[in-house]
BALOBA-1460 file (C-alpha; in Angstrom, 3 decimals):
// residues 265
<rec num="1" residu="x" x="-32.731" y="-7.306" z="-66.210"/>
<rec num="2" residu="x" x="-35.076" y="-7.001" z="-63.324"/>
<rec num="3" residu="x" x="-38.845" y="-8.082" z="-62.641"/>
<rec num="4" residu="x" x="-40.283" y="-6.561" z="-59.254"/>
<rec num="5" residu="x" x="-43.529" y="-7.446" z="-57.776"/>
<rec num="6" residu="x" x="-45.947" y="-4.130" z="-57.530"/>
<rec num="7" residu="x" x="-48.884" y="-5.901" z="-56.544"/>
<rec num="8" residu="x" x="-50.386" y="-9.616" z="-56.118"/>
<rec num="9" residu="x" x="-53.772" y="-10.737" z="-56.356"/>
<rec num="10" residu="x" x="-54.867" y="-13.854" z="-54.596"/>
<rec num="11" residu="x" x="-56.692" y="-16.782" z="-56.490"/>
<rec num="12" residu="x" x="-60.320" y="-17.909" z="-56.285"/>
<rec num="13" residu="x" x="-60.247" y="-20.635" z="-53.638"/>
<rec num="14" residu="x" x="-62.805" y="-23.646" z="-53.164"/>
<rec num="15" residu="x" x="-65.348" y="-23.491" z="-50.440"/>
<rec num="16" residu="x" x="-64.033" y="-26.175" z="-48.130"/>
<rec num="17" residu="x" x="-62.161" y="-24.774" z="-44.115"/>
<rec num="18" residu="x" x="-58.895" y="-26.456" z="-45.358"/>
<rec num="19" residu="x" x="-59.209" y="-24.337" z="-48.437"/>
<rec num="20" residu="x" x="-59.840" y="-21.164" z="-46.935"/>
<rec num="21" residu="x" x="-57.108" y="-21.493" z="-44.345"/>
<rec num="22" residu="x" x="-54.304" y="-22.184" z="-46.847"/>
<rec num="23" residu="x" x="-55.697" y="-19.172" z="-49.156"/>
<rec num="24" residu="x" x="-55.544" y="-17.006" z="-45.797"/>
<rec num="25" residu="x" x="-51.701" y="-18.119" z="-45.470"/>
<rec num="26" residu="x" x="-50.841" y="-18.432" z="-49.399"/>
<rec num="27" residu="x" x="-52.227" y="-14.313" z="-49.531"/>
<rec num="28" residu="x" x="-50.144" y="-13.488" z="-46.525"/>
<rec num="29" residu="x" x="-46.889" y="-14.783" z="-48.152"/>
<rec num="30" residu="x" x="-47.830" y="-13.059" z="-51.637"/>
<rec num="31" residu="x" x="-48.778" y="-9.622" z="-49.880"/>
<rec num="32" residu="x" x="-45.154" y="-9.827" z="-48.154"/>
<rec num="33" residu="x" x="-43.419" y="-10.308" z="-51.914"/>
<rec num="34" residu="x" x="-44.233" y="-6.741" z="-53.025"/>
<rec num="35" residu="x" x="-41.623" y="-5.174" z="-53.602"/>
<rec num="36" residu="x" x="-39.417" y="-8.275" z="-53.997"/>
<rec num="37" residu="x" x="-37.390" y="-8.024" z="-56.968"/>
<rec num="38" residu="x" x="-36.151" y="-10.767" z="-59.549"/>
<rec num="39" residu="x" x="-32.981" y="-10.314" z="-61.304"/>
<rec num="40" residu="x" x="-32.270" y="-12.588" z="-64.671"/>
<rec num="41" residu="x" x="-30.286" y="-12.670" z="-67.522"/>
<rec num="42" residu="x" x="-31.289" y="-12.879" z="-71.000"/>
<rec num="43" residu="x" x="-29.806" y="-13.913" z="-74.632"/>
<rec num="44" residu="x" x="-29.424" y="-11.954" z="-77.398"/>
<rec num="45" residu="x" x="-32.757" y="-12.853" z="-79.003"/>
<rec num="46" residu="x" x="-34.596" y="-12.669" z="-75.142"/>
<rec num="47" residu="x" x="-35.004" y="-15.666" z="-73.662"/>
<rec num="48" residu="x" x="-34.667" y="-15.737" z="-70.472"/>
<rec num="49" residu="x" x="-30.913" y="-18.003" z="-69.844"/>
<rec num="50" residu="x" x="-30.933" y="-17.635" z="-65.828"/>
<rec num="51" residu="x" x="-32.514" y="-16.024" z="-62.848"/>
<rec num="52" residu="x" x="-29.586" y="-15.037" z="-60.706"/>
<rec num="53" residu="x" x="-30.846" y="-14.679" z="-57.429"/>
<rec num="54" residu="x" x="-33.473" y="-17.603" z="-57.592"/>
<rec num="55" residu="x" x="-31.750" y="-19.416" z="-54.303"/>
<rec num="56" residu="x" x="-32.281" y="-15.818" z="-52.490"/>
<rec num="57" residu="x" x="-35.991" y="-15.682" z="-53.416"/>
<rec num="58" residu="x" x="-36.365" y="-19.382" z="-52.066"/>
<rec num="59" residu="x" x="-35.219" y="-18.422" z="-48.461"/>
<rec num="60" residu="x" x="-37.107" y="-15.843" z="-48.481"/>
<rec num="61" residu="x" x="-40.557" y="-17.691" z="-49.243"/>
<rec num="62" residu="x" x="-39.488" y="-20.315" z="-46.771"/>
<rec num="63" residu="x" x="-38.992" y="-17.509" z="-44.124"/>
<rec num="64" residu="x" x="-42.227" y="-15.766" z="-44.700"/>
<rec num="65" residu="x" x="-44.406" y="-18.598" z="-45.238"/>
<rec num="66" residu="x" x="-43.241" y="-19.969" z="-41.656"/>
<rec num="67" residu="x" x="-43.830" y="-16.565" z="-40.361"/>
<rec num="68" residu="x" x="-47.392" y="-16.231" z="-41.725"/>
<rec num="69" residu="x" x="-48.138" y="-19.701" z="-40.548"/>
<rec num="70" residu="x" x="-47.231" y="-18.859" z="-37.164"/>
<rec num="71" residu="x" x="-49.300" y="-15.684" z="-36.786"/>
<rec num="72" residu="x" x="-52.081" y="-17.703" z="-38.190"/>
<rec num="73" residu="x" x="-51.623" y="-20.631" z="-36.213"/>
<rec num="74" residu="x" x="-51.469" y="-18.008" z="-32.984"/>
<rec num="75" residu="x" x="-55.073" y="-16.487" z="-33.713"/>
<rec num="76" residu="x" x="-57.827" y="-17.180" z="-30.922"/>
<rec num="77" residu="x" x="-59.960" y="-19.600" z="-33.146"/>
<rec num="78" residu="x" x="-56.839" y="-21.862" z="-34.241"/>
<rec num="79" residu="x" x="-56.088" y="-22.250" z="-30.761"/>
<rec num="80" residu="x" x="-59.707" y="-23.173" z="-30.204"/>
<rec num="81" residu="x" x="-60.071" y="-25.303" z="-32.751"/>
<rec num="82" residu="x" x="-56.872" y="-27.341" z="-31.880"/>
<rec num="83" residu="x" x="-57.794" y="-27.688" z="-28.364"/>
<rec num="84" residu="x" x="-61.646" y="-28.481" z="-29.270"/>
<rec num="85" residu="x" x="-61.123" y="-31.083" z="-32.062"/>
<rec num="86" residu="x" x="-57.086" y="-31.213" z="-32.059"/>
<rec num="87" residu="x" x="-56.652" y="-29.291" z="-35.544"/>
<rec num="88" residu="x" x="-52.691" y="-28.429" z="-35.466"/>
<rec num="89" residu="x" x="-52.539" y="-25.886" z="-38.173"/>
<rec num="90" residu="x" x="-49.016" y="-26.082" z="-38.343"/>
<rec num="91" residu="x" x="-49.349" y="-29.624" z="-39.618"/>
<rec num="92" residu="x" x="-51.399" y="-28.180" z="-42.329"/>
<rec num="93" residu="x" x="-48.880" y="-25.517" z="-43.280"/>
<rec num="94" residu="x" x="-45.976" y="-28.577" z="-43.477"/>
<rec num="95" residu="x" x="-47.923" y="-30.089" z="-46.354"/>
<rec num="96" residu="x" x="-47.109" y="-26.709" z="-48.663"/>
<rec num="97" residu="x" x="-44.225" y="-26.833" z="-50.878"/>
<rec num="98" residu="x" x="-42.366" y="-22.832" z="-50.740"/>
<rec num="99" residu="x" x="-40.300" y="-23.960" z="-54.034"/>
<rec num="100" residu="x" x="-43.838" y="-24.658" z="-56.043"/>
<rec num="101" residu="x" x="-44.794" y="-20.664" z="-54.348"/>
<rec num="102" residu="x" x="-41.571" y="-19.765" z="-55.774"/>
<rec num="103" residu="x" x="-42.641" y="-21.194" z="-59.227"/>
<rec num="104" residu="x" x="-45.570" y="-19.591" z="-59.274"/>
<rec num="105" residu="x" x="-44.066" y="-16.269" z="-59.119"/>
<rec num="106" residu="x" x="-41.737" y="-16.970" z="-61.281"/>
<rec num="107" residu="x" x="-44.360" y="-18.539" z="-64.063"/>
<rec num="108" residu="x" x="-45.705" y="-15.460" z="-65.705"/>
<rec num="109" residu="x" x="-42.121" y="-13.766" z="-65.997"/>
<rec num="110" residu="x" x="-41.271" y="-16.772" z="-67.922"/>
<rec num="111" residu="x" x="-44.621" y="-16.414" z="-70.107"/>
<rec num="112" residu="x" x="-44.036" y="-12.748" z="-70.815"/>
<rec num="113" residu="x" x="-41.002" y="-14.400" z="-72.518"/>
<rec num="114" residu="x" x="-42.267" y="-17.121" z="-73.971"/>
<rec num="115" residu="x" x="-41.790" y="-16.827" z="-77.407"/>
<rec num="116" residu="x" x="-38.587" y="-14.637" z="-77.485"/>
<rec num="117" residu="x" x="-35.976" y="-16.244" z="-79.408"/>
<rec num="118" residu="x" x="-38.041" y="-18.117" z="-81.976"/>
<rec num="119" residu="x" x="-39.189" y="-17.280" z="-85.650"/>
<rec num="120" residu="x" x="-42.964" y="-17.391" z="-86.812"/>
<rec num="121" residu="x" x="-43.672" y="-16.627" z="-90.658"/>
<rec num="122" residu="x" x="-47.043" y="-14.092" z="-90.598"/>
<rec num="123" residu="x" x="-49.997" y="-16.396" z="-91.277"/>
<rec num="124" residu="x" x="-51.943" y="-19.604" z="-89.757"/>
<rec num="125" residu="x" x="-49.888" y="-23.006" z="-89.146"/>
<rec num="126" residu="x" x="-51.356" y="-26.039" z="-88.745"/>
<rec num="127" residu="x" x="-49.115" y="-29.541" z="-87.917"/>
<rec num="128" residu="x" x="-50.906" y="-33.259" z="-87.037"/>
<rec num="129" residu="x" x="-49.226" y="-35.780" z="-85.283"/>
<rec num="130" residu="x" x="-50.598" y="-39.552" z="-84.968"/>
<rec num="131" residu="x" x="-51.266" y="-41.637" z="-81.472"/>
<rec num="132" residu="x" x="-47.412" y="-43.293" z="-80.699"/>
<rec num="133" residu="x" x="-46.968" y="-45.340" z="-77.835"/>
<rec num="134" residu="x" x="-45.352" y="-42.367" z="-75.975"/>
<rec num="135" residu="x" x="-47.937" y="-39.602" z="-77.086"/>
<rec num="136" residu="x" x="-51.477" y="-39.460" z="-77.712"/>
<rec num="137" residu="x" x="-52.693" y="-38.094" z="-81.249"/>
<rec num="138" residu="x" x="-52.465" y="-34.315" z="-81.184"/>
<rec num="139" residu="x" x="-52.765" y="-31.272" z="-83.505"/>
<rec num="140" residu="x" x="-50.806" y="-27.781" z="-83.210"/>
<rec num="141" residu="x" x="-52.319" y="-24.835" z="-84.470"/>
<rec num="142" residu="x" x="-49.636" y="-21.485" z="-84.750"/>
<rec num="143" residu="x" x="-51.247" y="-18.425" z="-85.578"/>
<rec num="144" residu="x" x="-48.837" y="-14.993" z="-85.921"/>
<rec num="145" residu="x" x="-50.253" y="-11.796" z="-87.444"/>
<rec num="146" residu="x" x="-48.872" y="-8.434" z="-87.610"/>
<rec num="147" residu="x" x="-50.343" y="-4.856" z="-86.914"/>
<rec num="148" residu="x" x="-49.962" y="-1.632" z="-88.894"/>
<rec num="149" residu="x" x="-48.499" y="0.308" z="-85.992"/>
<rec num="150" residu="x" x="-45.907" y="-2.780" z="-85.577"/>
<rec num="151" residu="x" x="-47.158" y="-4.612" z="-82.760"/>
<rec num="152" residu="x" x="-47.716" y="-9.000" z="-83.197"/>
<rec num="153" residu="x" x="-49.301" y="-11.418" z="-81.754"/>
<rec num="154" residu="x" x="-48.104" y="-15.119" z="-81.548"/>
<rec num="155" residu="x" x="-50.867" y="-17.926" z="-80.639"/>
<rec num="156" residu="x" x="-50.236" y="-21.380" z="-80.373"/>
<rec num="157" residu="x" x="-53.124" y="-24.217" z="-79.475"/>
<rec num="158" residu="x" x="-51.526" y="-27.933" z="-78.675"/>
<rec num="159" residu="x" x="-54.667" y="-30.214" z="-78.536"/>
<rec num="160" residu="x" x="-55.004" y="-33.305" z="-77.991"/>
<rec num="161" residu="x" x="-57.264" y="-36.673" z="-78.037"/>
<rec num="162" residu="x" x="-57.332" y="-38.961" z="-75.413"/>
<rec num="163" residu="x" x="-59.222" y="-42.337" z="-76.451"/>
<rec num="164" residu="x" x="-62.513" y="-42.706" z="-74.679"/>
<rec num="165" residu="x" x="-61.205" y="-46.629" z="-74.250"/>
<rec num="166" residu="x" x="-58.284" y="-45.381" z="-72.380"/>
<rec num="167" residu="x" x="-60.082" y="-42.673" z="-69.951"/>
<rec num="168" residu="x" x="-62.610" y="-45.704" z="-69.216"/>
<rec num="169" residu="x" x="-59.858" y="-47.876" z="-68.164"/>
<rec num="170" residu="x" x="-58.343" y="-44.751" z="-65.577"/>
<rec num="171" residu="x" x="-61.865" y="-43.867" z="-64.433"/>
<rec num="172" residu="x" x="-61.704" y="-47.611" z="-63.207"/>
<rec num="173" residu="x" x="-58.808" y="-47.912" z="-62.584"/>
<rec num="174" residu="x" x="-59.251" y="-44.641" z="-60.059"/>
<rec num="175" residu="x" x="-62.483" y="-45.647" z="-58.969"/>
<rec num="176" residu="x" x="-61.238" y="-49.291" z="-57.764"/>
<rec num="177" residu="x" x="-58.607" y="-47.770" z="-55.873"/>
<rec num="178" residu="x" x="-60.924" y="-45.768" z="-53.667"/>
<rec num="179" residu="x" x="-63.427" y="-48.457" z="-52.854"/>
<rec num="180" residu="x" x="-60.340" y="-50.766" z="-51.485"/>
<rec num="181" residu="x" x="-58.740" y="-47.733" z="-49.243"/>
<rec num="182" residu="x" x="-62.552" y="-47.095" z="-48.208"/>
<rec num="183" residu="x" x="-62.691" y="-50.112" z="-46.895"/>
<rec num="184" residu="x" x="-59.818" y="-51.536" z="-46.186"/>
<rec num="185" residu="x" x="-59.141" y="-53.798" z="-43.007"/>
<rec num="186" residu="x" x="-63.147" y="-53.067" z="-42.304"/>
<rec num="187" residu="x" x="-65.565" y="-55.840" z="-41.994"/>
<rec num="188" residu="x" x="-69.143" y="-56.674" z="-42.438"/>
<rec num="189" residu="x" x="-71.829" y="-56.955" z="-39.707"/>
<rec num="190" residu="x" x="-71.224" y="-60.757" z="-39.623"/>
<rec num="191" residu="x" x="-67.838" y="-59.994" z="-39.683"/>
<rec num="192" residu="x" x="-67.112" y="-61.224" z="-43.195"/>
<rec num="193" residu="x" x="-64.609" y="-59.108" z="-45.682"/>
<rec num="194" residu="x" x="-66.238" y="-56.915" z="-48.552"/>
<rec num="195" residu="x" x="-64.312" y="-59.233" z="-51.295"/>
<rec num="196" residu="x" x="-68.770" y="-59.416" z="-52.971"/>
<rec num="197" residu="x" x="-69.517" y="-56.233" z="-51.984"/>
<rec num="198" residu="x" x="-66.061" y="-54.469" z="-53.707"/>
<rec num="199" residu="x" x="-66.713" y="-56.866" z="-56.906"/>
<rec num="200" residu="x" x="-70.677" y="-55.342" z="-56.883"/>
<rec num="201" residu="x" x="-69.399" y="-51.724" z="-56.919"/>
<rec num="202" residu="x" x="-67.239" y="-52.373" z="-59.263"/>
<rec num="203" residu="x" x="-69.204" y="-54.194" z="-61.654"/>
<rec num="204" residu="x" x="-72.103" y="-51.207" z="-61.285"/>
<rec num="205" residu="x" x="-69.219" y="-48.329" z="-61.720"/>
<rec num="206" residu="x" x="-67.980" y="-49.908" z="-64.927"/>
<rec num="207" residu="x" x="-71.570" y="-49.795" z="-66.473"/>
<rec num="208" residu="x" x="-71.978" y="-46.048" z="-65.475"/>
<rec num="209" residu="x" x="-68.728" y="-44.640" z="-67.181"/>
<rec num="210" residu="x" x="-69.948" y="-47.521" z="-70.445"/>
<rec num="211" residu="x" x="-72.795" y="-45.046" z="-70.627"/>
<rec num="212" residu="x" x="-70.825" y="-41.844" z="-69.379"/>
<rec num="213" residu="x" x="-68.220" y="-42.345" z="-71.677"/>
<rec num="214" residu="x" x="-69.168" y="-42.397" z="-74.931"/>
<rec num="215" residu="x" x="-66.611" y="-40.079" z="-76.624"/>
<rec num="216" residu="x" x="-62.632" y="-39.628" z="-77.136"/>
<rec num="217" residu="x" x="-61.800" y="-37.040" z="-74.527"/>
<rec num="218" residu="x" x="-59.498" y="-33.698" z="-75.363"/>
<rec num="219" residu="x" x="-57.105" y="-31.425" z="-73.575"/>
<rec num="220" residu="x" x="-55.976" y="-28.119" z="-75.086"/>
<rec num="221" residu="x" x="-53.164" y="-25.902" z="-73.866"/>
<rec num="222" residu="x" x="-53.374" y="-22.429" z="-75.645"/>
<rec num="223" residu="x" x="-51.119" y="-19.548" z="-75.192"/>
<rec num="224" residu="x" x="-51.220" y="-16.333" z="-76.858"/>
<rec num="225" residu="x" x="-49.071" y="-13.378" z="-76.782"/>
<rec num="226" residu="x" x="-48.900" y="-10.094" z="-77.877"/>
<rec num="227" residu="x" x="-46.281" y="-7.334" z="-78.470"/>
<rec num="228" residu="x" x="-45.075" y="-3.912" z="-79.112"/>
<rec num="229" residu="x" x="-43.540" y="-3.348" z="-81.813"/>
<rec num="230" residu="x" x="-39.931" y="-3.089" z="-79.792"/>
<rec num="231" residu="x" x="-40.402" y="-6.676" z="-78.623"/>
<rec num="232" residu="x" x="-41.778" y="-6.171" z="-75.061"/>
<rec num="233" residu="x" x="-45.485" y="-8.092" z="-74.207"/>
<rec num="234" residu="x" x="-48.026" y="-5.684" z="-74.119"/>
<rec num="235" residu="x" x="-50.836" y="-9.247" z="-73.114"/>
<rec num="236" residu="x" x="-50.231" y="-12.698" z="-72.598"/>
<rec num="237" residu="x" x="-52.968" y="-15.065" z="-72.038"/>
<rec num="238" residu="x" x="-52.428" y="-19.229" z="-70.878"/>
<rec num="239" residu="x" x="-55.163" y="-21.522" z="-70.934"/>
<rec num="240" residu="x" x="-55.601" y="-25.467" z="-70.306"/>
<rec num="241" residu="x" x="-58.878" y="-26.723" z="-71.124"/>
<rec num="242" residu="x" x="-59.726" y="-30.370" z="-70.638"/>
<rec num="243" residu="x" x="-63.156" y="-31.633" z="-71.600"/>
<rec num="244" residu="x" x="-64.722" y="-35.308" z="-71.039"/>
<rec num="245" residu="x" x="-67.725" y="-37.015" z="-71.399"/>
<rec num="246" residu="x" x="-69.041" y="-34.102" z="-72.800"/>
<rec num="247" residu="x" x="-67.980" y="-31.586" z="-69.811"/>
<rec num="248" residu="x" x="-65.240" y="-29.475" z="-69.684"/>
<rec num="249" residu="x" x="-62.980" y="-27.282" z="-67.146"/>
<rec num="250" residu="x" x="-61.063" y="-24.393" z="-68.078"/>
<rec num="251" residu="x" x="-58.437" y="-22.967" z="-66.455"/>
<rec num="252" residu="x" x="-56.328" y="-19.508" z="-67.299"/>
<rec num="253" residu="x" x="-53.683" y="-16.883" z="-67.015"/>
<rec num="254" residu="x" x="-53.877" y="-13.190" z="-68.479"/>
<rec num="255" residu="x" x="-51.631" y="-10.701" z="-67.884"/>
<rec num="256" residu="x" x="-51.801" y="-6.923" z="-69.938"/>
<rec num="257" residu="x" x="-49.639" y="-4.025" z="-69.253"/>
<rec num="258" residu="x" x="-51.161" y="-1.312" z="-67.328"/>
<rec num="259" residu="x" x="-48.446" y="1.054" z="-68.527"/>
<rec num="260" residu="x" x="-46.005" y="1.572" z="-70.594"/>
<rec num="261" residu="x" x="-43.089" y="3.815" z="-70.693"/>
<rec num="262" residu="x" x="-40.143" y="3.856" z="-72.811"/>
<rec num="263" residu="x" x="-36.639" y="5.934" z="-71.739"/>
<rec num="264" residu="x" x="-35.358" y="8.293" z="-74.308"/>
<rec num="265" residu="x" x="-32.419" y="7.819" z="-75.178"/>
C-alpha cells in the first residue's frame, strides 16, 4: 500500500526568534514532502508490518532540510545578524534531528492504523491497575460502539496518577539543578561561594511547591478512532493531557477524511 503527502500544515510555534526560525526551516522541509510517497506493507488483519522505503524517505529529509537551512542561512538578515552579534544559523539547524522529522510524518499513518488487527466487544471497558515499583497507578477506559450504516468507533483513555509526594520531590529535584548551573564557578561581591545563598533558595522553593502542591497529579493519553464500515478511518483524534497543581496542558492530533472514494470493482 501507499500513503502520499497532498498537503502539510505547519504547527503553532512559541513566540521566542529561535522558535520562529526553526518553524521557518521545519515548514520549508514539510512544503518540499508533497508529493512524497510512503510505501508499506500490511498483515492480513491491517497492521501496518513494514514501511519499505523508510531509509529512502530519511535521505531525503536529510537532503532537504540541509538545503532549506542553507537558503535560510543565505538571507540578508541572517547574514546580518551573524556578523552583528555572531548568530551562525547553521549551528542552530545542527541541533535538529531529520529521523524525529521523519517520525513525525510517519506518526499519523501509523494512527490511522492503530487499532487494525485487534478485537473490541461493542460496549464500555473499564480495567484498574495499582502503583508497582515500575508503574504508577493507572486506569484504562475502552469504549467501542457501532453505527447503523456500519461504521465504529474505538476510544481508549490510559490515565494515570502521579503522587503529589513524588512530583514535589522532581520539582526539587529540577529546581536545585538550575540554581547550581546558574551559578556555578560564580562568586559573591566579597568573593565568597553561594554554598548560603543556594541552601536559602532552596529552602524558600521547597515551601512554595508545599503550598503549590497539594494534590496527586494526572496524565491522560486518549485516542479515538473512527471507521467505515469497510475498515478504512474516516477520523482519528490523539490527545495527551497532563494536569498539576491544579493546571493542566493539552496537547492533540485530529485527522478526518476530506474524501472518500471507493473503486468498483
Amino acid at each position: 500500500m501507499s500513503y502520499t503527502f497532498l498537503d502539510v500544515k505547519a504547527d503553532s510555534v512559541g513566540d521566542n526568534f529561535r522558535d520562529k526560525m526553526m518553524a521557518m526551516v521545519a515548514e520549508r522541509t514539510a512544503k518540499s514532502v508533497i508529493g512524497t510517497t510512503i510505501n508499506f506493507e500490511t498483515d492480513e488483519y491491517g497492521s501496518i508490518t513494514k514501511i519499505t522505503n523508510l531509509s529512502q524517505i530519511k535521505k531525503q529529509a536529510k537532503a532537504l532540510f540541509k538545503a532549506s537551512m542553507k537558503d535560510i542561512a543565505a538571507m540578508p538578515i541572517m547574514q546580518a545578524m551573524k556578523k552583528a552579534i555572531g548568530l551562525d544559523f547553521m549551528k542552530i539547524g545542527n541541533q535538529a534531528n531529520t529521523d524525529e522529522v521523519v517520525e513525525g510524518y510517519l506518526e499519523e499513518l501509523k494512527l490511522l492504523f492503530a487499532c487494525h488487527g485487534s478485537q473490541y466487544a461493542v460496549g464500555e471497558h473499564h480495567e484498574h491497575e495499582d502503583a508497582t515499583k515500575d508503574s504508577y497507578a493507572n486506569d484504562t477506559y475502552i469504549n467501542a460502539s457501532l453505527e447503523k450504516n456500519g461504521n465504529y468507533t474505538i476510544s481508549c483513555e490510559v490515565v494515570s496518577v502521579i503522587p503529589k509526594e513524588t512530583v514535589k520531590k522532581v520539582m526539587g529535584g529540577l529546581m536545585g539543578a538550575f540554581m547550581m548551573e546558574g551559578l556555578k564557578g560564580k562568586k559573591t561581591e566579597d568573593g565568597k561561594d553561594h554554598d548560603g545563598d543556594i541552601k536559602d533558595l532552596d529552602d524558600a522553593f521547597k515551601k512554595e511547591i508545599e503550598k503549590a502542591v497539594d494534590q496527586d497529579a494526572q496524565t491522560s493519553e486518549y485516542l479515538s478512532v473512527t471507521c467505515f464500515e469497510d475498515g478504512w478511518p474516516s477520523s482519528v483524534l490523539k490527545q495527551n493531557k497532563t494536569v498539576m497543581a491544579g493546571r493542566g496542558k493539552l496537547k492533540q492530533k485530529l485527522i478526518e477524511a476530506c474524501r472518500f472514494a471507493q473503486r468498483e470493482k
